[in-house]
C-alpha positions as CSV (number, residue, x, y, z in Angstrom):
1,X,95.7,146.1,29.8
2,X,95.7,149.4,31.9
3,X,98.3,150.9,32.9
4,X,99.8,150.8,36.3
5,X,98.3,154.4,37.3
6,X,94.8,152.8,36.9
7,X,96.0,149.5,38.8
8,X,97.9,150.6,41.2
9,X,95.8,152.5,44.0
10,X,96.9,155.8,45.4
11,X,94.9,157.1,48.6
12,X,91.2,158.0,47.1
13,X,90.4,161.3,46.4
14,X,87.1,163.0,48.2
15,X,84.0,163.1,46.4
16,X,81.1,164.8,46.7
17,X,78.2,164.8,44.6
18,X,75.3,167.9,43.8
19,X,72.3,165.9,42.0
20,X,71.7,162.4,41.6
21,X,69.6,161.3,44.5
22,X,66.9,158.6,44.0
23,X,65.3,158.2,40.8
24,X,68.2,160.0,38.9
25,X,69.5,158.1,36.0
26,X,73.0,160.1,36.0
27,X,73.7,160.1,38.9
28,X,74.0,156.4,39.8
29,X,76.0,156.2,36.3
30,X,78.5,158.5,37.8
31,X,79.0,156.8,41.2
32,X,79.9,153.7,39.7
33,X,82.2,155.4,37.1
34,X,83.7,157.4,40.1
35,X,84.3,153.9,41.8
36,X,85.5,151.4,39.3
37,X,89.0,152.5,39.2
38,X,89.1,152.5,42.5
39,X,90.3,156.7,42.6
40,X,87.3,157.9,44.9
41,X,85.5,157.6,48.1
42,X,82.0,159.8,47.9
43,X,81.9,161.2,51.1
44,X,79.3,164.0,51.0
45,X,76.4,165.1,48.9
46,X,73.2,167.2,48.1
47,X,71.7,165.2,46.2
48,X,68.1,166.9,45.9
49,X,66.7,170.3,45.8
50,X,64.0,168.9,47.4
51,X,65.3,168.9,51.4
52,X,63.8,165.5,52.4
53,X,64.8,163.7,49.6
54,X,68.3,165.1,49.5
55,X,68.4,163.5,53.4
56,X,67.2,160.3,51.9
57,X,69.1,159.9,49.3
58,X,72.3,160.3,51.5
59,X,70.8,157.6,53.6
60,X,70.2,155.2,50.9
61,X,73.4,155.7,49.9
62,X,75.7,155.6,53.0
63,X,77.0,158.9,52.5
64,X,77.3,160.5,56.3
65,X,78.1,164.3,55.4
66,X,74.4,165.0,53.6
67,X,73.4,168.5,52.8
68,X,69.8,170.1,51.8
69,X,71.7,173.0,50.0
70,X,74.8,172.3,47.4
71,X,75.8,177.0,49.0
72,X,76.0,174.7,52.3
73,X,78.0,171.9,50.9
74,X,80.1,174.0,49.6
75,X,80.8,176.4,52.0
76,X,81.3,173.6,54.9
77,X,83.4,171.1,52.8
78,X,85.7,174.3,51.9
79,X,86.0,174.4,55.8
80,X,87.0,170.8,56.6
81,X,90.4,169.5,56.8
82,X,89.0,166.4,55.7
83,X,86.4,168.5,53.1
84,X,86.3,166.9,49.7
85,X,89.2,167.4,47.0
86,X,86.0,167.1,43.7
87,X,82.7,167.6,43.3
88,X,80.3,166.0,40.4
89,X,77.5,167.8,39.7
90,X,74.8,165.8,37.9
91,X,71.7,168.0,37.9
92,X,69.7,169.1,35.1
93,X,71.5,171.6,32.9
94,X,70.7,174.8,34.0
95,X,72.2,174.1,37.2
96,X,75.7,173.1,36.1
97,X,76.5,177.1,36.1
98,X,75.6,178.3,39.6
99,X,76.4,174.5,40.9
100,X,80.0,174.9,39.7
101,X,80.9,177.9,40.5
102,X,80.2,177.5,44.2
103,X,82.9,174.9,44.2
104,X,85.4,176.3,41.9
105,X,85.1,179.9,44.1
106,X,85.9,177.9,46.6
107,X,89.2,176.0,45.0
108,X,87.2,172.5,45.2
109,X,88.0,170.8,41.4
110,X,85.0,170.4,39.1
111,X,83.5,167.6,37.4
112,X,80.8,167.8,35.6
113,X,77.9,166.2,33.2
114,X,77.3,167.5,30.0
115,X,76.5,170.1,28.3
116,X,78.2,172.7,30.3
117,X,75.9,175.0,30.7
118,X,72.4,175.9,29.4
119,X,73.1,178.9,28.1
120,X,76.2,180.5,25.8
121,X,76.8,183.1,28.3
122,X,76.6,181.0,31.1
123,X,79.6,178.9,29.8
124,X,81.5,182.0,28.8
125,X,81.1,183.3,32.2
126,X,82.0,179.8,33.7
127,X,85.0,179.4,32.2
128,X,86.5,182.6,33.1
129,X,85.9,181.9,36.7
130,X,87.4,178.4,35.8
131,X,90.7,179.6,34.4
132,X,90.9,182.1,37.2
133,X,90.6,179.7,40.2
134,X,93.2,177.2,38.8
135,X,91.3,174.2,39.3
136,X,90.8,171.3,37.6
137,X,87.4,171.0,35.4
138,X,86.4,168.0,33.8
139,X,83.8,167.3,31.6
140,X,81.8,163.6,31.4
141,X,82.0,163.6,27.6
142,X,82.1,159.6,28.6
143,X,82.5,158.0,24.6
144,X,86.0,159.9,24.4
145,X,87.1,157.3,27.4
146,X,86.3,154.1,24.8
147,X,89.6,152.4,23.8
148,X,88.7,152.1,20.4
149,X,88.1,156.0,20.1
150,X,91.6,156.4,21.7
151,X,92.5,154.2,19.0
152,X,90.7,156.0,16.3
153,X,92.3,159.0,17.5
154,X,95.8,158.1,17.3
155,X,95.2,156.7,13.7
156,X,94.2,160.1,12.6
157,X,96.6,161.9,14.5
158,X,99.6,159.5,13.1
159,X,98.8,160.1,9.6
160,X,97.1,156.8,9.0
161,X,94.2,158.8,7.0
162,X,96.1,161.1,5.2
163,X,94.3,164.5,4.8
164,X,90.8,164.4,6.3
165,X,88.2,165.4,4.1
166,X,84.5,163.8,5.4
167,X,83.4,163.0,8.9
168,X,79.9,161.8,9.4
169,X,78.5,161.7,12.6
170,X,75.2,160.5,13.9
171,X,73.2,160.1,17.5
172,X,69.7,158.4,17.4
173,X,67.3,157.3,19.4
174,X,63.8,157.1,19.7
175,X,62.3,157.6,23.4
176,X,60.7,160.9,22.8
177,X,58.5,160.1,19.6
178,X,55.7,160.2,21.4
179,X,55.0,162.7,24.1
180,X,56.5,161.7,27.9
181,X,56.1,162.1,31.0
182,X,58.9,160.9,33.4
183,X,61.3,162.9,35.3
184,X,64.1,162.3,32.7
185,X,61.8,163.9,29.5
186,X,60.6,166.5,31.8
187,X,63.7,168.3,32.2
188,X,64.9,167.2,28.6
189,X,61.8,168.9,27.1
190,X,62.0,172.3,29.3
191,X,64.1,174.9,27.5
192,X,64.9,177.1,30.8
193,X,66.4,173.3,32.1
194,X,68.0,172.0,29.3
195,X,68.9,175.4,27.5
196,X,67.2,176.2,23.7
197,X,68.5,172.9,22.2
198,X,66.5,169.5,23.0
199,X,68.5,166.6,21.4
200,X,70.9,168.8,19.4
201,X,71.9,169.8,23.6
202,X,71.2,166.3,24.6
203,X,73.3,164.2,22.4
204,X,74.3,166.4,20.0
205,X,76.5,167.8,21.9
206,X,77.8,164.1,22.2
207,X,78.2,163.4,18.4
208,X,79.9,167.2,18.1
209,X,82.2,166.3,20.7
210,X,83.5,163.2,19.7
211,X,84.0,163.9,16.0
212,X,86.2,166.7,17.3
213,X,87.5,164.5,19.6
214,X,89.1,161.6,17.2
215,X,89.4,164.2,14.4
216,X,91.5,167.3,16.1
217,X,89.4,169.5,13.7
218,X,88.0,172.6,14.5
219,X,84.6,174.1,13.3
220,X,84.4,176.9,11.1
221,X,80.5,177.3,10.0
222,X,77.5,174.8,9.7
223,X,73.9,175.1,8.9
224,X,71.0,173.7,10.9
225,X,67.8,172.6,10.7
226,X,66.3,171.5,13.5
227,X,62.5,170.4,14.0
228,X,60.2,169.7,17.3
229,X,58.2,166.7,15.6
230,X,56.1,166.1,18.8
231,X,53.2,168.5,18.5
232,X,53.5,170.9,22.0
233,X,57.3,170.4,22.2
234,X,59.2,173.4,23.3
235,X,62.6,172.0,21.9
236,X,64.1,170.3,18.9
237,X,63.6,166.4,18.7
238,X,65.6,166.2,15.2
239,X,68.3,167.9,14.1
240,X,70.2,167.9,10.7
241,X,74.0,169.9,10.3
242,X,75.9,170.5,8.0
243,X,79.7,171.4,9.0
244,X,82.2,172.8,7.1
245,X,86.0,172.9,9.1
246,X,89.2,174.6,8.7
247,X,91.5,173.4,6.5
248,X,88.4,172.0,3.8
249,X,86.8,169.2,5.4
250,X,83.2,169.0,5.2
251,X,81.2,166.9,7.7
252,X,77.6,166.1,8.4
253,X,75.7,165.4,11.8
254,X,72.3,164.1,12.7
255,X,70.4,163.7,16.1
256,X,67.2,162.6,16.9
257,X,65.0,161.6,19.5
258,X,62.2,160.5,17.4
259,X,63.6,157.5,15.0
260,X,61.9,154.2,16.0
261,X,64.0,151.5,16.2
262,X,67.5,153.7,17.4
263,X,68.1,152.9,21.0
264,X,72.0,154.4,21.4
265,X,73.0,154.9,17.6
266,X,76.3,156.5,18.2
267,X,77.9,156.3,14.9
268,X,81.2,158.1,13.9
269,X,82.7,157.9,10.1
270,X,86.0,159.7,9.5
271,X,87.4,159.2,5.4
272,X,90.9,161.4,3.9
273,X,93.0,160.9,1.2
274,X,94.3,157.6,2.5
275,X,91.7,155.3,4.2
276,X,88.3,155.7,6.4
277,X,87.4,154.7,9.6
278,X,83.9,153.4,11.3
279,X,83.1,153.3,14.8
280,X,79.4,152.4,16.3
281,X,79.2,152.9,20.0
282,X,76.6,149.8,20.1
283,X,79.7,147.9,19.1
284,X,82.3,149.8,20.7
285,X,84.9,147.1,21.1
286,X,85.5,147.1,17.2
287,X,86.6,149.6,14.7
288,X,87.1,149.3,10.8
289,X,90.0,150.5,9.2
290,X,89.9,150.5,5.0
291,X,93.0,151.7,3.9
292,X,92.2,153.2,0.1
293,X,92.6,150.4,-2.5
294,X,92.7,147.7,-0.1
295,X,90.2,145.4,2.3
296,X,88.4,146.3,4.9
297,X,90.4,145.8,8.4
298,X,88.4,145.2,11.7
299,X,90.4,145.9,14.8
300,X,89.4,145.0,17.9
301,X,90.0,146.0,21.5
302,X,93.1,144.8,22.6
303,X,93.7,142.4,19.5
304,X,96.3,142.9,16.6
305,X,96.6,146.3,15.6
306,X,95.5,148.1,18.6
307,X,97.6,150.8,19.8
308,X,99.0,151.7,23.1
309,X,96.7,154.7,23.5
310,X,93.9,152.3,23.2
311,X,95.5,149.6,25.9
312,X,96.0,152.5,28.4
313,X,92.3,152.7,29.1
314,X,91.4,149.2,28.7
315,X,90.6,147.3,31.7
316,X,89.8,143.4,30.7
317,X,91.2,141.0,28.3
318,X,90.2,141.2,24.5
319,X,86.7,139.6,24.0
320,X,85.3,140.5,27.0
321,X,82.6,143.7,26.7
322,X,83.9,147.1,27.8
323,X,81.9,150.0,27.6
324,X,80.0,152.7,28.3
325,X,80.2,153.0,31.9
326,X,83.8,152.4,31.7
327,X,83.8,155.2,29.3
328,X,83.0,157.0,32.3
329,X,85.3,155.4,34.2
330,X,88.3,156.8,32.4
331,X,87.5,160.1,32.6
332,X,86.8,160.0,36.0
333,X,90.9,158.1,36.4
334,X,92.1,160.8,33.7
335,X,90.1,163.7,36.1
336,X,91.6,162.2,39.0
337,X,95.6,161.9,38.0
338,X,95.0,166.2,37.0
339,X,93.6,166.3,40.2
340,X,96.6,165.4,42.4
341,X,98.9,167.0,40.2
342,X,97.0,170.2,41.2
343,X,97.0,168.7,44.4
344,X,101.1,168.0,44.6
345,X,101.8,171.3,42.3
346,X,103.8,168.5,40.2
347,X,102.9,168.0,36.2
348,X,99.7,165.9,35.0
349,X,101.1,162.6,33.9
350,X,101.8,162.1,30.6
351,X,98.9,160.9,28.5
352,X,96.4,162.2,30.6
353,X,93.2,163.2,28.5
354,X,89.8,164.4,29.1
355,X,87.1,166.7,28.1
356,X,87.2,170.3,30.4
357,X,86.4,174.1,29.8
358,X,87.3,174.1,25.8
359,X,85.3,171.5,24.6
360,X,82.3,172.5,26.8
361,X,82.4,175.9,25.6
362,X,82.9,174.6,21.9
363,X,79.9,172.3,22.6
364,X,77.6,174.9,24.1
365,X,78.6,177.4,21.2
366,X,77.5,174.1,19.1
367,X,73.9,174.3,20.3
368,X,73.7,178.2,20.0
369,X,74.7,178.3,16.4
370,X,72.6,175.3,15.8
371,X,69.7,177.2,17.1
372,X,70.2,180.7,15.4
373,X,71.4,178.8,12.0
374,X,67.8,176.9,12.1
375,X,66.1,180.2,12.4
376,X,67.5,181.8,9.3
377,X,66.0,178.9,7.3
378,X,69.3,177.0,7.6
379,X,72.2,179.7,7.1
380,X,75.5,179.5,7.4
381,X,76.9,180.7,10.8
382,X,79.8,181.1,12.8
383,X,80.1,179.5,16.6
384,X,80.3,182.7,19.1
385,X,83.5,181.2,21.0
């Protein structure tokens, strides 16, 4: 079960939210994360661009301190002795940049949806403000909070693989394989909103993330080919990579947008000179194990053979579903004990792990080498970190 920082309840830190308001998918997913551990009260918000709905979202939601402008929010809530300790900013990705840095300028700790900016010189420009303000910046990279990829990631880590030599890596779904018009394609399908990547920045980024994640490998080069299958569409809905790492492993990833009958396909395969591991987010709850030479071993959440880095983010006994929005959950609790560290000036609790500037760079880096790798026909190319 979790541990006793998750279960037993410090004061709530204060939260206040830039995006999100009615209609917004994210948004809603985030307030509940923020919640379910019980480590936040949301408190304030502009949660629209749009002035009217920004005042109606705050009223649907029961949030008193409501703002038409997130320069106002931020300026005022730097003010207040009761102003709010975080800020999660869940608008469309070209906003995460100027969004942030508002806050951060203003010593008000950061947490925010993926990717982490729209553009490669956004992010590099966002994380030097970052490591110059001292705050805390997290980054909603949610499937690293599963317990099975905490397990997974231990495994590897311990040796339990041997030398890693193939990772496979997949995220599929098929929403966009026809042409779509809601609010959540809109922006999706709008390079200067989502930045030049479509579903190689969309869940790409995702897949990227958590083979890096369980592996602890770093890129060296891939090659790209990425394709816009939808006649019209501005950005990729298909993308194919090839990765080769440091150290010799070789790894593939595929996203798409446009493969009928993928709803979440989150799929991670990790294989070295001693056994393989399989993951499926659909199924997150179980993960194979096949040592080399022997049977197939399923290990399940909580059951025989799960680790403690796995129980420290569980929350409910085995059998019982846990998933993706307590994902988000944890790194919400894992943003929140760095938080009053910073707070307290004492050290982050042992253990503590999350997503922040690094991999968001490393991720946005991902999409820009993606890009220029597909426009040489697939070459070889280096991420611009």
């Amino acid at each position: 079960m979790i541990d006793a920082a998750h279960t037993a309840r410090p004061e709530r830190l204060r939260l206040g939210m830039v995006g999100g308001g009615r209609d917004a998918f994210i948004g809603a997913v985030h307030r509940i994360a923020a919640r379910i551990d019980d480590q936040y009260d949301l408190v304030a918000g502009a949660f629209s661009s749009n002035p009217e709905k920004a005042l109606a979202s705050a009223a649907d939601l029961g949030v008193a301190r409501a703002y038409t402008s997130f320069a106002e929010m931020a300026s005022k809530e730097a003010r207040r002795k009761d102003g709010i300790d975080a800020v999660a900013i869940v608008t469309p990705n070209h906003m995460h940049a100027p969004v942030a840095m508002q806050f951060l300028n203003r010593g008000i700790h950061v947490i925010c949806d993926k990717p982490l900016t729209a553009t490669l010189a956004e992010a590099k420009k966002l994380a030097k403000a970052t490591e110059a303000s001292g705050v805390v910046f997290a980054l909603t990279h949610n499937y690293t909070g599963y317990p099975m990829i905490r397990q997974a990631k231990a495994m590897v880590a311990g040796g339990e693989l041997g030398d890693l030599r193939l990772v496979n890596v997949e995220y599929v779904q098929d929403w966009l394989t026809e042409p779509v018009d809601n609010k959540q394609a809109d922006w999706r399908t709008d390079p200067a909103r989502s930045g030049a990547g479509g579903s190689t920045g969309d869940i790409g980024t995702h897949a990227f993330n958590l083979a890096n994640f369980v592996t602890g490998l770093t890129l060296d080069t891939l090659a790209a080919d990425l394709t816009a299958f939808v006649p019209g569409r501005r950005v990729d809905d298909n993308g194919h990579v090839l990765m080769r790492y440091q150290g010799g492993a070789k790894g593939m990833l595929w996203c798409s947008q446009v493969a009928p009958g993928n709803e979440n396909g989150l799929r991670l395969r990790v294989y070295g000179t001693k056994g393989g591991l399989e993951w499926a987010q659909e199924d997150p709850n179980y993960l194979w194990f096949t040592p080399f030479g022997q049977h197939k071993r399923l290990i399940t959440r909580g059951g025989a053979g799960s680790g403690p880095d796995a129980a420290r983010v569980s929350r409910v006994p085995p059998g019982h579903p846990e998933g993706y929005l307590e994902g988000f959950a944890t790194i919400y609790t894992e943003a929140a004990r760095a938080i009053r560290a910073a707070k307290s000036g004492t050290p982050v609790p042992e253990g503590t792990t999350f997503p922040g500037l690094k991999e968001g760079l490393e991720g946005v880096a991902f999409v820009d080498a993606c890009v220029r790798s597909s426009a040489r026909n697939g070459a070889w190319v280096s991420l611009n970190l």
